[in-house]
C-alpha positions, 0 to 999 in steps of 0.5 A: 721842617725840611723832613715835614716838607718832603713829607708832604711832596711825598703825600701829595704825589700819592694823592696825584697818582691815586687820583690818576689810577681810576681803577684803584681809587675806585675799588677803594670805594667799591670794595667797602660800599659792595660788602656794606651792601652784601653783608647788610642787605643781601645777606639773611638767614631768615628763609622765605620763598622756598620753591615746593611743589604739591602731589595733593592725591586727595583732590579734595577741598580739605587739600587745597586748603592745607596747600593756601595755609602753607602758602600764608607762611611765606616760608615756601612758594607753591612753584607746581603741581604733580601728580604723582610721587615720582614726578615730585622726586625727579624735580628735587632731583634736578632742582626745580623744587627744593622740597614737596608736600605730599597730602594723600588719597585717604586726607578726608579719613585722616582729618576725622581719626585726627591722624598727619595730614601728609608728608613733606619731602625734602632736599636736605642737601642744604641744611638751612633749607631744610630746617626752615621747611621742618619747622612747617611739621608743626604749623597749625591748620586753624581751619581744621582747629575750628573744626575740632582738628587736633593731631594724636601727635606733636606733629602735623606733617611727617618729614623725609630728607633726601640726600643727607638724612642726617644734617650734616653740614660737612655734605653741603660745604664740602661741594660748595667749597669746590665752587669757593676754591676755583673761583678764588684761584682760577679768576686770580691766575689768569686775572694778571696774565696780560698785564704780567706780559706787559710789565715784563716787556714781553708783551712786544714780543707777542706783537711781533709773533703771528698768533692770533688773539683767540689763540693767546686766550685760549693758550693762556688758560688751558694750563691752569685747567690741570691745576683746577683739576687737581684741587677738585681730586684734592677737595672731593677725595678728602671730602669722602675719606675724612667727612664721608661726604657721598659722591651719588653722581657720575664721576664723568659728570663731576669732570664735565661740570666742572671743565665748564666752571673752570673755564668761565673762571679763567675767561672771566680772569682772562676779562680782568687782565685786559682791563687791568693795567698793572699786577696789582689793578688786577689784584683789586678788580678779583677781590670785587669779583670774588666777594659777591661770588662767594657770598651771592651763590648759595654757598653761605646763604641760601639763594632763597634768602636773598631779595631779588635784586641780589638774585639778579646780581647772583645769576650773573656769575659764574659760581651761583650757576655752578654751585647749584649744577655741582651739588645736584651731581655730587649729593642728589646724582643729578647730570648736566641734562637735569641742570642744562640751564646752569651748564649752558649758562657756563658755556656761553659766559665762556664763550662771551667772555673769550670773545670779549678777551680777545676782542680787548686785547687786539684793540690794545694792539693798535 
C-alpha cells in the first residue's frame, strides 16, 4: 500500500507539472492533431490544377476547343497563353508552368488526315507530375469523335519531358533531400541556442556583456552556415557520383540559394529558442515545425496536390519556397532572378525572423 501510495504522489506531481508546462501539453495535442490533419487531408496523390500554358499556332476554333476539353479534365489549369514556343520554354524554365500544350499552325489538316493534334511539353523534373500530364496523351477529343476524328496512333497528343527524360525519381528526391536535410538540422541546432545558455547559467554572463541582441543572433547562427554548407557538398557530390543526378544550374547559384534557405532555418531555429524554455521544449516545438515542412513543400506530394488551405499553410514556410527555387537551379538551370519571388521570400522571412529574435530575447532581459 505504502509503494501504491508514492506511486500515486509521484503521478499526480507529473500531471501538475504537465499541466503547468503549456508548451509540451500542447504539443501533446498538436503533434497527432496536425499529422492527423497532413497525413488525412493535405496529403493526395491524385494531381489536379496543374498550371500549363497554351502556344495555339492555329488560332483557330478547332484550337480553342482542344484547349476547353483539357481544361474539362481538371488535371490541368490553363494559367497563360504564349505565342511562341520559346516563350513556353522559358516559363517551364522559371517554373511558372509545369508543362505546355503546343497545338501547331497546320491543326486543321491534322483533324482531316486523322494525324496528333499537338505536343505537350513537360517538367519531368517531378515524376508524379508528370505522369499525371502523360496520361492526358490518350484522352479523347469527343468533339472531334463526332466529327468522325480517330487518330492513325494510340495517342492523341506526342509528349517531350525536359530535364529528366527518363523518369528517374533519383533526380527529383536527391535535390529535395537538400531541402529535407537543412530544415531537420539547421532549425534543430539553433532551436536550443538560448535555452542551452540559460540552463548552463551562462545566460547572466551574456547579460552582463555589451553585446548586443541582433549581434548575439547573428554570432550564433553564422557557424552552423559552414555545417549547412558541408552537407549540401555531401548530398549534391553523391547525388552526382552515385545517381547521376545533373547539376544544369550555376554552381554560384546552387551557393547563393541555398545561404538564403539556411539562414531562414536558423533564424526560424533562433525563433523557437526564445519562446522555448528548456532543451526539450525546444525539441517539441522543432519536430511541429518540421513535419508540415516536410510534408507540405512539394517534397513528397505535389504542391498541386494539396487544397488550398494547406497551400497557404505551405507558402509560409520556408522549405516550400526553397524546394521549388533549388530544383529550378539544380535540374532546369533556373537562376535566382528566374524564381525572385522564392528568394525574396527567404530573405525577408530572415530578416523578420531575426528582428523577431532579437526582439524576444532583449524583453526576456528586462
Amino acid at each position: 500500500m505504502k509503494s501504491l501510495s508514492r506511486i500515486s504522489a509521484i503521478m499526480v506531481k507529473e500531471i501538475r507539472q504537465l499541466s503547468r508546462d503549456r508548451i509540451t501539453f500542447g504539443m501533446v495535442v498538436m503533434i497527432p492533431l496536425i499529422q492527423l490533419l497532413l497525413f488525412g487531408f493535405a496529403m493526395n496523390t491524385d494531381v489536379r490544377n496543374i498550371p500549363i500554358a497554351v502556344v495555339d499556332q492555329s488560332g483557330s476554333v478547332p484550337g480553342r476547343i482542344i484547349t476547353e476539353a483539357i481544361k474539362v479534365t481538371q488535371v490541368v489549369t490553363v494559367k497563360t497563353h504564349y505565342a511562341t514556343v520559346t516563350e513556353a520554354e522559358a516559363a517551364i524554365k522559371k517554373g511558372v508552368v509545369r508543362a505546355a500544350l503546343i497545338l501547331p499552325s497546320d491543326l486543321g489538316q491534322r483533324i482531316t488526315h486523322h494525324d496528333i493534334l499537338g505536343q505537350w511539353l513537360v517538367d519531368g523534373s517531378d515524376t508524379m507530375i508528370s505522369s499525371a500530364l502523360l496520361a492526358l496523351q490518350t484522352m479523347p477529343i469527343k468533339a472531334f469523335s463526332i466529327a468522325g476524328y480517330q487518330p492513325n496512333q494510340a495517342k492523341t497528343f506526342e509528349a517531350t519531358l525536359l530535364y529528366n527524360p527518363s523518369r528517374r525519381s533519383a533526380v527529383n528526391i536527391v535535390p529535395g533531400l537538400l531541402g529535407v536535410i537543412l530544415t531537420m538540422t539547421m532549425i534543430l541546432f539553433t532551436s536550443a541556442a538560448i535555452v542551452r545558455e540559460r540552463e548552463r547559467g551562462n545566460l547572466e554572463l551574456l547579460i552582463t556583456t555589451p553585446i548586443h541582441s541582433l549581434e548575439l543572433m547573428v554570432g550564433k547562427i553564422v557557424p552552423y552556415i559552414f555545417i549547412g554548407l558541408l552537407q549540401i557538398f555531401i548530398i549534391l557530390g553523391l547525388g552526382y557520383v552515385i545517381f547521376n543526378v545533373p547539376i544544369n544550374g550555376a554552381l554560384s547559384q546552387i551557393l547563393l540559394g541555398s545561404l538564403l534557405f539556411i539562414a531562414a532555418s536558423l533564424t526560424l531555429g533562433l525563433v523557437i529558442s526564445t519562446i522555448a524554455q528548456t532543451q526539450l521544449q525546444a525539441m517539441q516545438m522543432t519536430v511541429f515545425i518540421l513535419l508540415p515542412s516536410i510534408l507540405l513543400s512539394g517534397f513528397m506530394f505535389p504542391y498541386e496536390a494539396m487544397p488550398a488551405a494547406a497551400q497557404w499553410v505551405a507558402e509560409a514556410l520556408p522549405a516550400t519556397h526553397f524546394m521549388r527555387m533549388i530544383r529550378g537551379i539544380i535540374l532546369r538551370g533556373a537562376d535566382l532572378t528566374d524564381v525572385w519571388r522564392d528568394s525574396l521570400w527567404l530573405a525577408c522571412f530572415t530578416l523578420v525572423g531575426m528582428a523577431v529574435a532579437a526582439s524576444r530575447f532583449k524583453k526576456s532581459l528586462d
